[in-house]
FIGU-410911 format. One line per 8 residues: number of its first residue (from 1); for each residue x, y, z of N, C-alpha, C, O. Coordinates in steps of 0.05 Angstrom, whole numbers, plus 32768, in hexadecimal, padded with zeros to 4 digits. Last residue first. Layout:
<rs>
NUM) X:Y:Z:X:Y:Z:X:Y:Z:X:Y:Z ~ ...
</rs>
This chain:
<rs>
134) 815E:8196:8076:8173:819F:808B:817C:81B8:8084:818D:81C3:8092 ~ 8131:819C:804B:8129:819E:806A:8148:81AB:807E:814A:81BE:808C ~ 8150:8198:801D:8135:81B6:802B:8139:81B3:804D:8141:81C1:805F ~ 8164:816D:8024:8178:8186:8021:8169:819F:802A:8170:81B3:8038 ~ 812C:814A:8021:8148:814E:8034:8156:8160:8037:8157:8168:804F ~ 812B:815C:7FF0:810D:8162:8005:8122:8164:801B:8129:817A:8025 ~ 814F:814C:7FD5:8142:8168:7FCB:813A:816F:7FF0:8142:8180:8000 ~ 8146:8116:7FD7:815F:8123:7FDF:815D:813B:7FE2:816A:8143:7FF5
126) 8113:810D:7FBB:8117:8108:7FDC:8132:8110:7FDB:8132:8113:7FF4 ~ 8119:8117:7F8A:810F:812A:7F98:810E:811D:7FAE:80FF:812C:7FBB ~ 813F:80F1:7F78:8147:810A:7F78:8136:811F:7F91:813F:812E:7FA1 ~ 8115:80C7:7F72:8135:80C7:7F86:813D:80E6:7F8E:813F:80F0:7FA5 ~ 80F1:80DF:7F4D:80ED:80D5:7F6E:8104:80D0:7F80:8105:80D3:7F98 ~ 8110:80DF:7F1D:8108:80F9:7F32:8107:80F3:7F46:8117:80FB:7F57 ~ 811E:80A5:7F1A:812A:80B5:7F12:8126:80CE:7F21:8137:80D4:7F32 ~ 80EB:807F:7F22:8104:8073:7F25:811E:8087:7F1F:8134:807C:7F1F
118) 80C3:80A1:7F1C:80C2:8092:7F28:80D8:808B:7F2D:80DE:8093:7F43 ~ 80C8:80BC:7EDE:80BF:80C3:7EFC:80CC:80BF:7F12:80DB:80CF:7F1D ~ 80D1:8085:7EC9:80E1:8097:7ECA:80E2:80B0:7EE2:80F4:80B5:7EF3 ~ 8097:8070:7ED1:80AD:805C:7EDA:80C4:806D:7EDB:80D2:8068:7EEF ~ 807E:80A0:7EB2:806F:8098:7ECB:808A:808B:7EDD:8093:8096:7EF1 ~ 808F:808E:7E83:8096:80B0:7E8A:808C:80AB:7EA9:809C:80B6:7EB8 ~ 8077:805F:7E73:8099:8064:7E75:8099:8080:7E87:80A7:8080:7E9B ~ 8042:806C:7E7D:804C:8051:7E8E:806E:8062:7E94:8079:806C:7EA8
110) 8032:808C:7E49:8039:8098:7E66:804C:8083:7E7C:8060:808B:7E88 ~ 8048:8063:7E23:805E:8074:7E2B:8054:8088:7E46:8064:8093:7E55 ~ 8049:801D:7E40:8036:8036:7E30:804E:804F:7E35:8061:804E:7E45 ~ 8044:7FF5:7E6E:8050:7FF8:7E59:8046:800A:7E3D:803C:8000:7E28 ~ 803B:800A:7EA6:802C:7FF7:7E95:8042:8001:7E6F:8046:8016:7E63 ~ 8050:7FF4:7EE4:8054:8007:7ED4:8049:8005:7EB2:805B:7FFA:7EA5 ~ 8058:7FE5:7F27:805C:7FDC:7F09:804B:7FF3:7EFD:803C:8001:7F0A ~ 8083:7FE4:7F62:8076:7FEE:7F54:8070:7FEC:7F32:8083:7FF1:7F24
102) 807F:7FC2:7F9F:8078:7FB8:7F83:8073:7FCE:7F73:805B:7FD1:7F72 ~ 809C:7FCA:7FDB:8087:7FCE:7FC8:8094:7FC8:7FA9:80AA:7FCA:7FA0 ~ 8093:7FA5:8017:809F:7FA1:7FFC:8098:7FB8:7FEF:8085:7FC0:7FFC ~ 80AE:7FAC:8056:809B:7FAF:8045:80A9:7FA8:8027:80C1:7FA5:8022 ~ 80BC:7F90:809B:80C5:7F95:8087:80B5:7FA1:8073:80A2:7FA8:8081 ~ 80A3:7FA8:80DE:809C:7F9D:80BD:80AF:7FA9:80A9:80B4:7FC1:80A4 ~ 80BA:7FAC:811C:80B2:7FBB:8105:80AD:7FA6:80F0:80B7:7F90:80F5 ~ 80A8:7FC3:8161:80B1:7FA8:814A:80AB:7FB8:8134:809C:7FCB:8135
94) 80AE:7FE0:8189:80C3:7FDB:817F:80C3:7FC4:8169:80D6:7FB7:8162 ~ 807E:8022:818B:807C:7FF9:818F:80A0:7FFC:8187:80AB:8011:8181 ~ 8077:8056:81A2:8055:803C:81A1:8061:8027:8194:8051:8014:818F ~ 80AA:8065:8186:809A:8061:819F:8089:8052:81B5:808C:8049:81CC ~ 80A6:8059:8150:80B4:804B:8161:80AD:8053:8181:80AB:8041:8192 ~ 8092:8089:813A:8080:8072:8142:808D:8058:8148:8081:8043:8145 ~ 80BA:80AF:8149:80A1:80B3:815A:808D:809A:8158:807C:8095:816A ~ 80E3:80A0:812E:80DF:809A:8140:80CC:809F:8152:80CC:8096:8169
86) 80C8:8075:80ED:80D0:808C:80FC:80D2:808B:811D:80C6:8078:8128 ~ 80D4:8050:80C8:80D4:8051:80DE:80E2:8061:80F2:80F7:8060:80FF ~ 80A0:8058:808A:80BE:8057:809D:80BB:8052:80B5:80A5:804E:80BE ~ 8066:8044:8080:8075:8055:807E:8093:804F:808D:8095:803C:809D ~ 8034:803E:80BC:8037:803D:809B:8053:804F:8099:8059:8062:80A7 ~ 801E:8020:80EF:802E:8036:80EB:803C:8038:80CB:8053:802F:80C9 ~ 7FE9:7FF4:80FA:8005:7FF9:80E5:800A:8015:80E5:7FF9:8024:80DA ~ 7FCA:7FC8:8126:7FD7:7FF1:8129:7FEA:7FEF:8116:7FFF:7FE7:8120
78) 7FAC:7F92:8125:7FC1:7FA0:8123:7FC0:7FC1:811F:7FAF:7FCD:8110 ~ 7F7B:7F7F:813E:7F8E:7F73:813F:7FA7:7F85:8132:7FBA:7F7E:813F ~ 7F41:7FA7:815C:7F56:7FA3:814A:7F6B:7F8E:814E:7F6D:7F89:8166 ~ 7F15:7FAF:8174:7F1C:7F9F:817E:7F2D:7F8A:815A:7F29:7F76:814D ~ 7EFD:7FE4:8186:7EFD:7FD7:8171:7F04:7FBA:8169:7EF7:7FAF:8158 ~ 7F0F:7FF5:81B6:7EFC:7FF7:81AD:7EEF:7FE7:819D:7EDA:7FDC:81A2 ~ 7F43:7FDA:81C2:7F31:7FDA:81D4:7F19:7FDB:81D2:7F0A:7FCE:81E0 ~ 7F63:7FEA:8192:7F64:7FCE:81A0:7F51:7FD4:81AE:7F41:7FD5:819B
70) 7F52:8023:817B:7F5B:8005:816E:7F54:7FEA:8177:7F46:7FD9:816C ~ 7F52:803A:81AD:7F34:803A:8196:7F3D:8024:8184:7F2C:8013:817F ~ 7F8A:8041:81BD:7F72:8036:81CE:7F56:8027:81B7:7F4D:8010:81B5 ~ 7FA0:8055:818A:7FA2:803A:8187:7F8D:802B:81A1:7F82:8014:819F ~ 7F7C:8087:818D:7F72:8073:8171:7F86:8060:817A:7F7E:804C:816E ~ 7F9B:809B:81B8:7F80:809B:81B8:7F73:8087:81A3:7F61:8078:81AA ~ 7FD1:80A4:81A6:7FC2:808F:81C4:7FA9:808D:81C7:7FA0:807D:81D8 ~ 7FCF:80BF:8180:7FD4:80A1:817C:7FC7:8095:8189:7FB7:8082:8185
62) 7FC0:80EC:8193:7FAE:80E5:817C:7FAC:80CC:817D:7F97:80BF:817C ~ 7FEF:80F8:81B2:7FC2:80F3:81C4:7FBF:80ED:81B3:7FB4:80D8:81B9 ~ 800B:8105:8189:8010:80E9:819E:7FF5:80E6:81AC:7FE8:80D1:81AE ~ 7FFA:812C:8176:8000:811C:8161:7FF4:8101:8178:7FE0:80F2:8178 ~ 7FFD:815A:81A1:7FE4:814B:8197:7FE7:8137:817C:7FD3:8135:816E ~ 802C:816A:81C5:8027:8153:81B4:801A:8147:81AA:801D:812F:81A5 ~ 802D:819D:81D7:801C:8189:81E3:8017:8171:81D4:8002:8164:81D5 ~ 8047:81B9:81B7:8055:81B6:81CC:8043:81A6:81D9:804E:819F:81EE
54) 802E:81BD:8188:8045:81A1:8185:8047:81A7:81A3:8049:8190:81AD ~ 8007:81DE:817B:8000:81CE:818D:8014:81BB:8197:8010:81AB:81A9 ~ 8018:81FE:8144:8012:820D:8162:800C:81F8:817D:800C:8202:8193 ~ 800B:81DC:812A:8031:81DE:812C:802D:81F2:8147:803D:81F3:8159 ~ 7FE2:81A8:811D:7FE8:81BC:811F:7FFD:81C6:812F:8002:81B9:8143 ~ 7FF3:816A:8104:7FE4:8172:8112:7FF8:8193:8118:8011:8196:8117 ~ 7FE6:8126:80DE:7FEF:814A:80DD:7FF3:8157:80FC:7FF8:8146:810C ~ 7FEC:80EB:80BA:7FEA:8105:80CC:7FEF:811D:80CA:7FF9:8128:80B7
46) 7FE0:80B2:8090:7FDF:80D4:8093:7FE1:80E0:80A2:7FCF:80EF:809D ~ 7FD4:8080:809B:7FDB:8085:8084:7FEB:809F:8081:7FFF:80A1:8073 ~ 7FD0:8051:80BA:7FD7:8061:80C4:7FE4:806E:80AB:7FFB:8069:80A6 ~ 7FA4:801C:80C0:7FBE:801C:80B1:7FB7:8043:80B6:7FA1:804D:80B5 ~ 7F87:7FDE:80E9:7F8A:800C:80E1:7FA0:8004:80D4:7FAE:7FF0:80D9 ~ 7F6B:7F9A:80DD:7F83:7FB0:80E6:7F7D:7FCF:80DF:7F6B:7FD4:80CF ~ 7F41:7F7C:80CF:7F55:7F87:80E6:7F6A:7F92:80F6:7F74:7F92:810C ~ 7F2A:7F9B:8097:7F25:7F7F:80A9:7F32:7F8B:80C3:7F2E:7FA2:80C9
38) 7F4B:7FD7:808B:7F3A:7FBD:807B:7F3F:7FAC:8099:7F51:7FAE:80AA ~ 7F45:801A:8097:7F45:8003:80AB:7F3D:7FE2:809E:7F2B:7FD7:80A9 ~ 7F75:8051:8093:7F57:8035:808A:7F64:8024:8096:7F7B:801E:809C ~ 7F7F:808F:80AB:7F7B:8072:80B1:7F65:805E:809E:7F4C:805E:809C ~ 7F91:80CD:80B6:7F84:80BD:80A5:7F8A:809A:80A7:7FA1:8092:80A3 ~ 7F98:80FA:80EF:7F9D:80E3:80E2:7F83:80D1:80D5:7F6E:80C9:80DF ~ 7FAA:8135:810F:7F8D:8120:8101:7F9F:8110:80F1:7FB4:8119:80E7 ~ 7F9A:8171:813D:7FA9:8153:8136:7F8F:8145:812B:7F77:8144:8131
30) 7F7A:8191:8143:7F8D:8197:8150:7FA7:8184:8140:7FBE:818A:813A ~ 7F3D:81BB:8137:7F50:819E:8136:7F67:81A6:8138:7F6E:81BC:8131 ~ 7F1A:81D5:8167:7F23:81D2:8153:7F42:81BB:8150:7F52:81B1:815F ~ 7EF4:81CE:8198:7EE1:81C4:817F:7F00:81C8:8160:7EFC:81BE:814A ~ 7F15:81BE:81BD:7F09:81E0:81B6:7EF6:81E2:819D:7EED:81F6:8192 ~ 7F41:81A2:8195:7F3C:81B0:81B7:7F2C:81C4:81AB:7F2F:81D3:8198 ~ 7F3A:815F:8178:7F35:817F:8180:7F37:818D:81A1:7F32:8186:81B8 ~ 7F58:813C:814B:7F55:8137:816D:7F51:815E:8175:7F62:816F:8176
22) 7F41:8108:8125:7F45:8129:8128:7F49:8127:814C:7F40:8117:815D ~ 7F48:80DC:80F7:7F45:80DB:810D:7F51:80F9:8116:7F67:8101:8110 ~ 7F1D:80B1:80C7:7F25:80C5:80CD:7F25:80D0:80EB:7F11:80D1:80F9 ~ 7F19:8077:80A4:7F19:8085:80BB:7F2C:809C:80BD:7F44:809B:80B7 ~ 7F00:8051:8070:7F0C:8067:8075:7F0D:8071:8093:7EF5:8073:8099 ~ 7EED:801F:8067:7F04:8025:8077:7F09:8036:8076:7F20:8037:807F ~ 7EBC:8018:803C:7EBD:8019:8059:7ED5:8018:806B:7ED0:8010:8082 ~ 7ECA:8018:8009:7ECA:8001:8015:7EC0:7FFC:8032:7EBC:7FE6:803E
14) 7EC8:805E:8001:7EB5:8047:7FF1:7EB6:8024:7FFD:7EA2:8018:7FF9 ~ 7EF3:8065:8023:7ED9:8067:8025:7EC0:8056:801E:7EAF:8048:8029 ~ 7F20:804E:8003:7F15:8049:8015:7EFC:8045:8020:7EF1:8030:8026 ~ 7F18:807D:7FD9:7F1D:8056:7FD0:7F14:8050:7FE7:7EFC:804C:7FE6 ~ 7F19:80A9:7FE5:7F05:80A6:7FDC:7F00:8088:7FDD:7EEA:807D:7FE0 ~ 7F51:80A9:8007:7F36:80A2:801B:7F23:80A3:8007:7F0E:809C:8013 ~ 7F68:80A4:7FD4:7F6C:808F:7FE7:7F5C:8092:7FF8:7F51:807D:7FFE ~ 7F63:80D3:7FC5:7F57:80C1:7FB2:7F59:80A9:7FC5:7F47:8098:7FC1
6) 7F76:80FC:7FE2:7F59:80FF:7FDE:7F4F:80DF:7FD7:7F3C:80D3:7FE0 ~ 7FAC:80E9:7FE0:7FA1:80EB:7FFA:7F84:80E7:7FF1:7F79:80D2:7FF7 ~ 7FB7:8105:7FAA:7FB8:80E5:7FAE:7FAD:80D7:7FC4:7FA4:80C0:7FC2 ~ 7FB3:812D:7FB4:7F9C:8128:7F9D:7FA0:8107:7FA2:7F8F:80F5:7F9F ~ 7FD2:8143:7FD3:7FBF:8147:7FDF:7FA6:812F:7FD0:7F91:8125:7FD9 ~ 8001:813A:7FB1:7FFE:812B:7FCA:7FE2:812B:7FD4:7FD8:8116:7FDD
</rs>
């Protein structure tokens, strides 16, 4: 996960959308979110934020702060909350986007072992992750 994270703000970067968004108390970070930004819109890739601070919701200052910096500053046309529709980013709006994704797979035998992966463990291990969590 981490190696896939790395490689996506390396892509970015290199284009000029990478943004990175930390929200500190005290000089230390508290809450952060990864964002690129092509033409006009943030796409909302990544968060975090430290488990000693949840009772002050520094996830949510993070948002209210980068969607102000979005529209006001920057003078964005869209805030994409990436990903499901969770309810914390049901919050900050009630409309949502359908999505597609396309995944292709090149015909080679990593391709196959890759598409197997994919269409076989990957189910599995989101049930996994689920069963962990509850």
């Amino acid at each position: 996960m981490e190696r896939f994270y790395r490689s996506v703000a390396r892509w970015a970067d290199r284009r000029g959308w990478l943004r990175l968004a930390f929200l500190r108390v005290g000089g230390r970070a508290v809450a952060f979110d990864l964002h690129i930004e092509p033409g006009g819109a943030t796409y909302v890739l990544k968060g975090g934020f430290d488990p000693e601070w949840a009772r002050f919701s520094p996830g949510s200052a993070l948002t209210y702060a980068s969607l102000r910096r979005a529209f006001a500053d920057r003078g964005l046309q869209s805030y994409e909350f990436v990903g499901t529709d969770d309810p914390y980013k049901l919050t900050w709006t009630a409309a949502t986007r359908d999505r597609v994704r396309l995944q292709l797979f090149p015909r080679t035998p990593v391709g196959t072992l890759e598409r197997l992966a994919w269409t076989r463990a990957h189910p599995v291990a989101k049930v996994a992750v689920g069963l962990v969590r509850k």
